[in-house]
N, C-alpha and C positions, 0 to 999 in steps of 0.2 A: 072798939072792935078792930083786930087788926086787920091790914089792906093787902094788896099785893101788888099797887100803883106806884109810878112814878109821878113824879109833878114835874112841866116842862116851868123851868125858873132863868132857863141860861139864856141870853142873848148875843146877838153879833160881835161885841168886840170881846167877851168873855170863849166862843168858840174859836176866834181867829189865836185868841193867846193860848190856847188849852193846846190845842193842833202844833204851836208852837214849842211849849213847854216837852210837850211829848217828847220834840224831835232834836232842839238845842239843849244837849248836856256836859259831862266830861268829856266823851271823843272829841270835840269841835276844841273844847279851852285846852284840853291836857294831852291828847294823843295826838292831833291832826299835826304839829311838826313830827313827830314817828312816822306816819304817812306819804309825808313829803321827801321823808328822809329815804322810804326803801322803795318811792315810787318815781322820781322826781319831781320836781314843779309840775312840768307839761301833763305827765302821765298822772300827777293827783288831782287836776282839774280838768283832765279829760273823764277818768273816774268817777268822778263826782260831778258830772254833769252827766255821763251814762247813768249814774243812779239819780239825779233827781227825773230826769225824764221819766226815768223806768215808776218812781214814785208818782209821779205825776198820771202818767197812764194806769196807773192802779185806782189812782183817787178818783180819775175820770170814771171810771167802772162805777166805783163807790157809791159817785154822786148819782145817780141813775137810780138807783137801789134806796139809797139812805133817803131822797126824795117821795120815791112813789111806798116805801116802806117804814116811815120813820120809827124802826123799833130801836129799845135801848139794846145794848148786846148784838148789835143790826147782823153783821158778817155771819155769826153763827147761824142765826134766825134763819139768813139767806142760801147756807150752805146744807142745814137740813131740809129746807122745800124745793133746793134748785139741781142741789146734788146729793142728796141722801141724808138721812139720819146718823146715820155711822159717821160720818166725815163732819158733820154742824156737830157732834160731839165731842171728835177728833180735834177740831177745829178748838173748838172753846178751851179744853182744856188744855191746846196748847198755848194757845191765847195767856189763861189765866197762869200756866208757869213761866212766862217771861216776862209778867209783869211783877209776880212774887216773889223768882228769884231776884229781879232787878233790886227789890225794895230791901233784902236782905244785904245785896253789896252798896245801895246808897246811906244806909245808914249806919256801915263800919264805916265809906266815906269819911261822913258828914263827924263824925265823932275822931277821924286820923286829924281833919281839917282844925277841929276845936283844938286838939294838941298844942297847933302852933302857936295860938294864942295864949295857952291855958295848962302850958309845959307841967306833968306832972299831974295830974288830975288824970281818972284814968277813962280808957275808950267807952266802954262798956256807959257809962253813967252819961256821958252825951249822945250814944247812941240811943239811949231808951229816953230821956227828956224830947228828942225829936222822932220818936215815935209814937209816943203820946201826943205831941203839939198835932203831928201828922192825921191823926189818929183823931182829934179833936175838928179839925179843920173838916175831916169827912164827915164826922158823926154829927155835925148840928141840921145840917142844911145843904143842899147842893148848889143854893144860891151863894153862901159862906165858901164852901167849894171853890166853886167859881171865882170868888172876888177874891181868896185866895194867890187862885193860880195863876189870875189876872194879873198880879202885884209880882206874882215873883218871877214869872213870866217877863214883865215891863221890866226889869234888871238886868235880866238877859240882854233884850233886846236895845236897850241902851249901849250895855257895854260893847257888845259885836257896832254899833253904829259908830262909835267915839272912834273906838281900833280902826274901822276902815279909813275913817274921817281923818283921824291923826295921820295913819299907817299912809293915806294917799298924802298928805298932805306932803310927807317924809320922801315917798319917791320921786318927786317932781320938784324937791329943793326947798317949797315953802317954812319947814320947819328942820332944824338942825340936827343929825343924828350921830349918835357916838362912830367910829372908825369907818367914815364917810368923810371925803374933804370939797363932795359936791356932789348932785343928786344923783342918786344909784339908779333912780329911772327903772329899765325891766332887765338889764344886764341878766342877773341870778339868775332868769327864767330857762334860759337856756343855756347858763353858762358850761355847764356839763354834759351837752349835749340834750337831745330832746327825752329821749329812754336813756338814761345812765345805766340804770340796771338791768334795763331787758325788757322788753315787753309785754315779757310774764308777770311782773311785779307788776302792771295796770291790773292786770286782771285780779290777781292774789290780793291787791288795794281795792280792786271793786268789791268783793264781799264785806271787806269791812266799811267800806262806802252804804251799801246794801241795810248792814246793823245798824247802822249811824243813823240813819234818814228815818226806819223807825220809829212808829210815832204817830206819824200823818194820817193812818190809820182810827185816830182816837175821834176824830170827826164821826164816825161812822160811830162810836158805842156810844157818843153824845147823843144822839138822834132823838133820843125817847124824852129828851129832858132839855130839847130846844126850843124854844119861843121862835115860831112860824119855820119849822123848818125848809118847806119849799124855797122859801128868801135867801135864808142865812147860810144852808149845807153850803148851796153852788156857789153865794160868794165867796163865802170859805174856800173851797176847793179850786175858784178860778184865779186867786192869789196863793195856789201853795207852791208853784213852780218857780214863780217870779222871787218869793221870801226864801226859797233853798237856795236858789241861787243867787241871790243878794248877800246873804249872811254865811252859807259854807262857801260858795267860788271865789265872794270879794274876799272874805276873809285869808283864805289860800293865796289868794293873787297876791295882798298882803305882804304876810308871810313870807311867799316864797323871794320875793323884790327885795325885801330887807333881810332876810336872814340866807345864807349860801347852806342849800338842800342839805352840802355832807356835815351840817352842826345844828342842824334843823330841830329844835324840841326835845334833843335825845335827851339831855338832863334835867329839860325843865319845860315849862308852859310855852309855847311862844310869842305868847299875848302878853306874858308877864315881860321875856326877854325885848318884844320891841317897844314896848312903854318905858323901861329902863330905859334903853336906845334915846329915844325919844325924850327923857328928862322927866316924866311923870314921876311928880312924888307919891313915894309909900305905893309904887307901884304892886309889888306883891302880897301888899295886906289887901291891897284894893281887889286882886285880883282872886285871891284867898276867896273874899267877902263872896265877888261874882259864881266863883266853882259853889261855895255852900247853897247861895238860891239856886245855884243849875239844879244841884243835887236836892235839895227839898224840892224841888219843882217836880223835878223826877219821881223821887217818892209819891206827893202828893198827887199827879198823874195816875203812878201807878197800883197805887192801891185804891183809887177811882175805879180805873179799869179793870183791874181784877174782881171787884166787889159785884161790876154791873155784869163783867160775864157768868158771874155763878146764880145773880139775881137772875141772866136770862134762862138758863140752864135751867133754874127751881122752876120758872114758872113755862118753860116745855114740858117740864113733870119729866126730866131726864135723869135729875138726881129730888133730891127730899122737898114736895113743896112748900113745909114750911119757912125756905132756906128764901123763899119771893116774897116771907113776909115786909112788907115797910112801916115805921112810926109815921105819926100823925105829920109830920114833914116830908115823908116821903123817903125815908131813908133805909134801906135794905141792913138791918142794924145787923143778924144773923150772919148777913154774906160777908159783912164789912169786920166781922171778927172775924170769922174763916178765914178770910184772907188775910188781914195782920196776922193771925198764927203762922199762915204758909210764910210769910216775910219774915216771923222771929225765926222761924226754924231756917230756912237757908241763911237768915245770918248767923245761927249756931252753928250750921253745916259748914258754913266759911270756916269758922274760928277752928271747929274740932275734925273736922274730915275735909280738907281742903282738898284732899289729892283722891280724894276717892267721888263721894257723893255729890259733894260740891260742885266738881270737875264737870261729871255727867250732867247735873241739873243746867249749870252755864252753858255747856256745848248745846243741849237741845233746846236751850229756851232762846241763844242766840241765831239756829235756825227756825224755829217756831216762824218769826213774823213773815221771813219771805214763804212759808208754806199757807200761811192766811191770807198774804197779797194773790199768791197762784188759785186760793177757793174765792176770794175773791170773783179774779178774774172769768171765772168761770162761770162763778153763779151769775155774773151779768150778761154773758153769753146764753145761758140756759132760761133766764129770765125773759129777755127780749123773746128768743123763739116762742116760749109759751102764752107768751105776753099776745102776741100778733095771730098765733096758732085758737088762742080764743076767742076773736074777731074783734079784735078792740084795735084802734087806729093810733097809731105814735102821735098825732098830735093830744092825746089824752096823758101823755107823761109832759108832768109838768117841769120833768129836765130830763135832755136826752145824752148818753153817751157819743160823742161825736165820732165818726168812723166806724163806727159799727159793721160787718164784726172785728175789721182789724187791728182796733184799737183794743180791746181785750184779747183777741191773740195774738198780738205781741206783746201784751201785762205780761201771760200765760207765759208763753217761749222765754221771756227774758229772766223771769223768775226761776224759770225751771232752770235758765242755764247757772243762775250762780248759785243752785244746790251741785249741780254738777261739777263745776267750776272747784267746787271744795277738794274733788277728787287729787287735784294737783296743787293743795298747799296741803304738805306737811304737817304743820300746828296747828289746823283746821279740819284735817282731814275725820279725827274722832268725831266730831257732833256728826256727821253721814251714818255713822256704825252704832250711834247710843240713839240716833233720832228713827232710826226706820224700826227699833224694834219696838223704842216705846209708841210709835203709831199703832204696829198692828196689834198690839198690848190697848191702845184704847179702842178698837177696833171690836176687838176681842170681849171688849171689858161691855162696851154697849150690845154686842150680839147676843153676849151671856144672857143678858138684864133685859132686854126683851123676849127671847123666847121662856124666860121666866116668865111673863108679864102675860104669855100668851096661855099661859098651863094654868095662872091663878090669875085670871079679869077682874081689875079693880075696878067701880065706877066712877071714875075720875071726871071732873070739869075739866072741860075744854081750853087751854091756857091761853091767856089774855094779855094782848100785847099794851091794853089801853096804858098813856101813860099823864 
């Protein structure tokens, strides 16, 4: 018979790598010299410290929620009982297009990546081998899952460890580096002054700080499929600020010490160029290797998450509830095809309508997450009141948002400014004008589908978060 259960199979150090995997991908190995180069040093690690904070105060919200609520799919769950129906649908489904179309650009990646080793073979047939693998990883088990993303995850996190380790070792003399004839120390940091380009370029770098970080969020759809979540959420969460800024700031520091901001990344990795430096052999196949597991980590992240928010979705009974059915393992097999299609098709959409469909789906799936950090923010605001407004005593939550309410209205404020923020970068500016229509368009789409629902009364079961 089939179910419409989750099975909780994940533990502590499988949720600390998932949170991870989410958030460490190509921006950090491939773009972050681009960053440095049009923000400089000071102003890309001022950025990027305004964005983990800003993450951090989100996840603080989170944990509050994911604790006293532990559903899978949690933030939507949270955004149709704390601030409507319309919006937890809104919500989801914007949720479920940024991780879709993510999976669509990590698997041309991951298949540009095989090229260099495998010159002449063509994209397409390694994009679809790691589709499949990807594909298989979700479909047996979310324990498999898990141990998955655990491993590829622990690649990541080696590599960013070695690079600082090396990278510090390199600014303080210990280790010898090419067109240095003694240690470069923090010279670079400021050598162009603190804003080279202006102080609008922190801000125009904060959004893309904003996408980067991205991710952290995944703690929250894990919820439904954690072993003891009271435990494991908060530790999660009270080491997410301390790992953003260990592995994005130190990295940056880095970075900006050994490489001079105006040659920063623009042609190449800069993880690849300071390991050269540095004398690491086979440095670029090594670092090749690291980009491939970002990027399947990635994948495999995000078609997790997409699968669990249409699981949560089905069994709100907001779209088909067959769609919440799961196998005897617990696996949403329905959603979890759904959602690889949505992934084939934006990677068809790449190849054949890059400038049209493509375009649109990227701009709004790249605002998507900070519009789910701000329902976030919110719903934990609307929570607590109702929470206290029913006579129930805050020592009954067995994790509390700290600073209450300030700490989610500054999530809120902050989030909200860098949708605004967009207004004044140019090449950012379209996702503002492709994402506001498609809101009121799902807005639209659930208002429709309710007062349908109210003309012809189904006798539907009440949906069940059991997991």
């Amino acid at each position: 018979m089939a179910q419409a259960t989750l099975k909780r199979k994940m533990e502590a150090r499988h949720l600390l790598m998932i949170s991870l995997g989410g958030v460490i991908g190509t921006g950090l190995f491939l773009s972050s010299g681009y960053t440095i180069h049009q923000a400089g040093p000071i102003g890309t690690i001022l950025a990027y410290a305004l964005g983990a904070i800003l993450v951090y105060l989100v996840m603080l919200c989170l944990g509050e929620l994911a604790v006293a609520m532990p559903y899978t799919g949690s933030f939507h769950v949270y955004a149709t009982k704390y601030i409507g129906p319309g919006t937890g649908f809104t919500v989801a489904l914007l949720y479920w297009l940024t991780w879709t179309v993510a999976l669509g650009s990590e698997f041309t990646a991951s298949g540009l990546i095989m090229q260099k080793w495998f010159p002449g073979t063509p994209t397409w047939l390694w994009s679809m081998l790691f589709m499949i693998a990807i594909f298989i990883a979700n479909a047996l088990s979310v324990r498999f899952f898990a141990e998955t993303e655990f491993w590829f995850s622990s690649i990541k996190v080696i590599a960013i460890i070695a690079f600082i380790l090396l990278g510090g070792a390199a600014i303080v003399g210990l280790l010898p580096i090419s067109g240095y004839h003694h240690a470069p120390g923090l010279h670079n940091l400021t050598a162009g002054g603190i804003f080279p380009n202006g102080i609008k370029a922190v801000f125009t770098t904060m959004l893309t700080v904003n996408f980067a970080f991205s991710g952290t969020e995944l703690i929250g759809v894990t919820a439904g499929e954690t072993k003891d979540p009271a435990k494991n959420i908060p530790k999660a969460i009270r080491t997410t600020l301390l790992r953003l800024c260990l592995f994005f700031i130190g990295s940056i520091i880095v970075m900006a010490a050994l490489i001079p901001y105006q040659k920063a990344g623009v042609n190449q990795s800069p993880f690849v160029l300071v390991f050269r430096q540095i004398g690491l052999p086979f440095a670029g196949d090594l670092m090749n290797f690291v980009v491939l597991t970002a990027i399947l980590s990635a994948a495999n992240s995000g078609l997790y998450a997409s699968t669990r928010m249409l699981w949560s979705l089905a069994n709100e009974k907001m779209i088909p509830a067959r769609i919440a059915k799961t196998t005897k393992s617990g696996i949403p097999l329905l959603a979890l095809c759904l959602s690889m299609i949505g992934g084939i098709l934006a990677l068809l959409s790449s190849v054949v309508a890059a400038e049209t469909v493509y375009l649109v789906l990227v701009s709004i799936s790249g605002l998507a997450v900070v519009i789910v950090w701000m329902a976030i923010a919110l719903s934990q605001l609307n929570f607590r009141k109702q929470f206290l407004a029913e006579g129930h005593q805050l020592s009954e939550l067995a994790y509390r948002t700290p600073g209450y309410p300030w700490v989610p209205l500054a999530a809120f404020i902050l989030s909200l400014l860098s949708c605004v923020l967009i207004i004044f970068d140019p090449t950012q500016r379209p996702a503002l004008f492709y994402m506001i229509p498609f809101i009121i368009i799902c807005y639209l789409i659930y208002y429709i589908k309710a007062g349908l629902k109210k003309r012809h009364p189904q006798t539907n079961p009440a949906p069940s978060h059991k997991s």
